[in-house]
N, C-alpha and C positions, 0 to 999 in steps of 0.2 A: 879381497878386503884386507886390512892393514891387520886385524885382529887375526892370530891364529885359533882355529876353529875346538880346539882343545880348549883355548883360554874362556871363551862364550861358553862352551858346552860346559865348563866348570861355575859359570855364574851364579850364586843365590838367585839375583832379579828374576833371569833368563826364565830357570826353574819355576817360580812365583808365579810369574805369569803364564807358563804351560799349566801350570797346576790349576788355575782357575776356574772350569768347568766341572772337573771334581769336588774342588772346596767350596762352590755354590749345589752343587748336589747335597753335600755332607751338609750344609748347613740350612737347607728348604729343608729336608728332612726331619734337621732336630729342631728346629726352629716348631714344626709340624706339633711336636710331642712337648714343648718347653713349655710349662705352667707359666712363668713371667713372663710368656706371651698372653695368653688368656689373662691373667690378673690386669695386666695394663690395660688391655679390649675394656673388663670393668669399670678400672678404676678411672680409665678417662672419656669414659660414657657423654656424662655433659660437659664434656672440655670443647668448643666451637673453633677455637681457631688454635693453629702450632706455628712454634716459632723453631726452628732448626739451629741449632749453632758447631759453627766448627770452624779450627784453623787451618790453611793452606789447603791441601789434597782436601782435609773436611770441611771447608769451607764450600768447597764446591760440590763434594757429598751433600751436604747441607741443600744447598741451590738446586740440585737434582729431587732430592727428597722430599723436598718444598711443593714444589710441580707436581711429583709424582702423589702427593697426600693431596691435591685440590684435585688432581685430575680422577682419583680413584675415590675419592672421598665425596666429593662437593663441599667442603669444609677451606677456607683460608685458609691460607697455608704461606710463611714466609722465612728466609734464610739472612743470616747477618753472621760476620765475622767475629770470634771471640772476643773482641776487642771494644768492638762498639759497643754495650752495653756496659763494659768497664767508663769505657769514655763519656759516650751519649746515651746516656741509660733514659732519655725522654724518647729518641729516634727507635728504641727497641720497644718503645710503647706496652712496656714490661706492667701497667695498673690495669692492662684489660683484664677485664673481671674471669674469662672465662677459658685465660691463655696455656695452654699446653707448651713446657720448654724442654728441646730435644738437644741434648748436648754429644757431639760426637767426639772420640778420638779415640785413636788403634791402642794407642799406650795406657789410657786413662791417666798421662800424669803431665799431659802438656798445661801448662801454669797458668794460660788466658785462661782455657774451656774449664778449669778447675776452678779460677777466681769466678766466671762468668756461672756458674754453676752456685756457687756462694754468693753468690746476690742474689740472685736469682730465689734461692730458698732464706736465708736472713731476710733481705729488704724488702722483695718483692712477695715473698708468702706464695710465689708459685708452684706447682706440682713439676716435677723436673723427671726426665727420665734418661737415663744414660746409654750409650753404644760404646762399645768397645772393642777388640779381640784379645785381649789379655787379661788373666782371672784375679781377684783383690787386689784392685785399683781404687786412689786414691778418689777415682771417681767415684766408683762404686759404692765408696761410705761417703759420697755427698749426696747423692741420687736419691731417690723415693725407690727408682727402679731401675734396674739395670742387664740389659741385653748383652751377654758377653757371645761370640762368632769366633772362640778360640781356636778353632781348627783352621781360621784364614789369618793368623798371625804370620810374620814374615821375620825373616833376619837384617832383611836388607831395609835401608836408609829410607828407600822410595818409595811410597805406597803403590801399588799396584791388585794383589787379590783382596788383601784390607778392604780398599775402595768401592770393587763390585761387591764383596761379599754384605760389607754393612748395607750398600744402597738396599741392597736385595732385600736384607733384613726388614728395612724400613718402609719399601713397599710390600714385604709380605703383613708386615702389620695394618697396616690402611686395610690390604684385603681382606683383613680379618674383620678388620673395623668394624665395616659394612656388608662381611661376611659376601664378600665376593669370590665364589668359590671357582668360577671361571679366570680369573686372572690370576691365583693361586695356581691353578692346574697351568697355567701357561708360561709362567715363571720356571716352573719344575721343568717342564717340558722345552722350555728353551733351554734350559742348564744340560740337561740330555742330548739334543742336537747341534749343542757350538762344540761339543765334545769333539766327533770325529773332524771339526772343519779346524783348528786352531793349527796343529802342522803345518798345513799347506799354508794358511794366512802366515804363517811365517818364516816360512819360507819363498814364498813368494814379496813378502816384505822385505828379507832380508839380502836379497834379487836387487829388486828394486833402489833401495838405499847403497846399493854395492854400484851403481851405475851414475849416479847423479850427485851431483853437492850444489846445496842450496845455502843465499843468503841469509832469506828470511821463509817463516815457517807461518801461515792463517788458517786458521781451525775456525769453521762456519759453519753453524747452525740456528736451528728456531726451538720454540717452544721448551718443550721437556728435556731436549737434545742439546742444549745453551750451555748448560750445568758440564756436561760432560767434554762439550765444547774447552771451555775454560781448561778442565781437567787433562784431557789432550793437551794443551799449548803447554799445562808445567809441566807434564813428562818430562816434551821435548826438551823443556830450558834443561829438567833438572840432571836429566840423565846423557846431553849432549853437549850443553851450552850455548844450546843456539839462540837464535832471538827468534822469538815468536809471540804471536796474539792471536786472541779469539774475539770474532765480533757474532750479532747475528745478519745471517747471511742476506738479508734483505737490505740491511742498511749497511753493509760491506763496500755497496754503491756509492753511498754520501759521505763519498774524501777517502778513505782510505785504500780504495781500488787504485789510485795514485803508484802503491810500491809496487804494483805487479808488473811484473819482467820474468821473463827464461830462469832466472834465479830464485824463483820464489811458489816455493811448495803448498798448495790450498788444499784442506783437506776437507771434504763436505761430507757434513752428515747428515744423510736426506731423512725427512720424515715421508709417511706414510699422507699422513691431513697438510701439509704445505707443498707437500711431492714438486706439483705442477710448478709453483713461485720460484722454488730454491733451485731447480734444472735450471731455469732461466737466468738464473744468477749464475750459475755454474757453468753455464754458456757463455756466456760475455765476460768471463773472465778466462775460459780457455782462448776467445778471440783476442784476449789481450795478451798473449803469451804464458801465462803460467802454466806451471803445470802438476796435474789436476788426480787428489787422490779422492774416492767418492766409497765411504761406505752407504750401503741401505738396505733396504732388505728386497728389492727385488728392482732392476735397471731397467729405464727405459732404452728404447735404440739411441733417444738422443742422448743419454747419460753415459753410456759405450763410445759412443764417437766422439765424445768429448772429453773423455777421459782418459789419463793413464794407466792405470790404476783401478781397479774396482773390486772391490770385496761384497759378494750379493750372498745374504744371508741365508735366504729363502724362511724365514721362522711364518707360524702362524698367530695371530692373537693380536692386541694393540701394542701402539707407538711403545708405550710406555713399559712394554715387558721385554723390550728390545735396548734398552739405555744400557745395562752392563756389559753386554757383549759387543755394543759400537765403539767403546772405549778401546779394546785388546788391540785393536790393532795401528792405534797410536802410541802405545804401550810398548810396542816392539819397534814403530818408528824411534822411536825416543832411545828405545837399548840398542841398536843398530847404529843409527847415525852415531850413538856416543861411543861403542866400540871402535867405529872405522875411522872417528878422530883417535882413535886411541888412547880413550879414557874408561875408567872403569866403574862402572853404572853402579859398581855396590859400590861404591865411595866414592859418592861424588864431591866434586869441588866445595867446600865451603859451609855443607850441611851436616848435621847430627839427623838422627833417629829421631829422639825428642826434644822440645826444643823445651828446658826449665831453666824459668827464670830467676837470678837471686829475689 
């Protein structure tokens, strides 16, 4: 690799992301014991449907969290970027009577999710509750309520344990919701077993990207996995520069299967309930030359023979208690490829921390 191995081993990101099975441990546990979890359970009892908001990295937190509160809940459940309700505050359908608003950000002080937060409680008279990992935030005195995950805060620019630790958050609250005490336990218990597999996943990652240079970069998935999908593709940009997109892998088909070539890295991430559809896809794009990274949680023969690449989880429990830990290992695509162009992932090109507007 171009990077000398001192220089990576000294990374903020690097660390951040090894550290994330810990910092989802540390944080199921307090989360376990934290009264403003139970009060929110309360206070948003007859609240029917959530609206999730976040920018960039939480934007797609958001989109994640969305999915993950219908699929655990049965409750509606929908995601929108900071923005749009500054803008299209009709499209955010902000008069439903009965609307729960989830505003995400690591900082608490990024200026949309702040202004979006302030309408939100001024105009709209909604119940608002905030996520965070840092402690008296600007958020936090807009909120009703607020979830602070300060033991997954980071130094570095790029979100990364922020990201899984909040999602986590947000579906251990669903499973409170509805006092779903089996997918509580399976959360825990996957934060416990990605522990001993993260090493090798990156080191075998870091294998892999030492061997290969790619044009373009597609991140392909379904359902609950979309969210994270997206999430994957701005790693890549943020911490390599590369070009990359996330479609869902079904309609990867209609036109855009056009850029695949020898040059162009697909990263699939298989669910459990689509398994059988998305190998299929993942098939016919290994015949069209790409080639083919496949997280899931357990491989078929045909997903090995068509792959380069495979990271098989082995976890037990649903799709949806598997979302944080599908992410790590685009995590480390994105800090790899960006070292071996020889840039440096805690500072990257063109970004700040947080982004406040005058």
């Amino acid at each position: 690799m171009d990077t000398k191995p001192m220089d990576v081993q000294q990374s903020a990101t690097l660390t951040e992301i090894m550290s994330e099975p810990a910092a989802w441990q540390m944080a199921l546990r307090e989360l376990r014991q934290d009264s403003t979890i139970a009060r929110i359970v309360e206070d948003s009892r007859n609240r029917t449907e959530w609206l999730f908001i976040g920018c960039g990295t939480s934007f797609y937190l958001a989109e994640a969290a969305a999915n993950s509160w219908t699929l655990l809940t049965g409750q509606r459940a929908r995601a929108l970027p900071g923005s749009e309700p500054l803008l299209f505050p009709e499209l955010a359908l902000a008069k439903e009577p009965k609307l729960q608003a989830v505003i995400i950000s690591r900082s608490g002080k990024t200026s949309e999710a702040l202004r979006a937060a302030k309408v939100f409680k001024s105009e709209f008279h909604l119940p608002t509750i905030g996520i965070t990992c840092a402690p008296n935030t600007p958020l936090g005195e807009i909120c009703d309520a607020t979830i602070r995950i300060t033991s997954a805060d980071e130094k570095s620019t790029v979100m990364t344990r922020s990201f899984t630790s909040m999602l986590l958050a947000l579906q251990h609250l669903a499973a409170r919701t509805v006092k779903n005490e089996s997918c509580l336990k399976s959360l825990e218990s996957m934060a416990e077993q990605f522990a001993p597999q993260i090493h090798a996943i990156a080191e075998k990652m870091q294998g892999f990207v030492a061997k290969h240079n790619f044009e373009d970069y597609v991140f392909l998935a379904q359902g609950p996995f979309h969210g994270i999908a997206r999430e994957a593709s701005l790693k890549v940009m943020e911490m390599s520069c590369s070009y990359s997109q996330a479609f869902h892998a079904l309609e990867f088909r209609h036109g855009p299967k056009a850029i695949v070539s020898a040059k162009t890295c697909l990263m699939f991430f298989l669910s459990e309930n689509g398994y059988q559809a998305e190998e299929e896809v993942l098939g016919e794009m290994a015949e069209l030359g790409g080639v083919i990274i496949t997280i899931c949680n357990r491989a078929s023969e045909h997903v090995r023979r068509n792959s380069d690449l495979v990271f098989e989880l082995g976890f037990d429990g649903p799709d949806v208690a598997r979302l944080a830990p599908y992410v790590v290992p685009a995590q480390l695509l994105g800090f790899f490829t960006g070292t071996k162009k020889n840039l440096d992932p805690d500072n990257p090109r063109n970004l700040t921390r947080v982004v406040i507007l005058d």
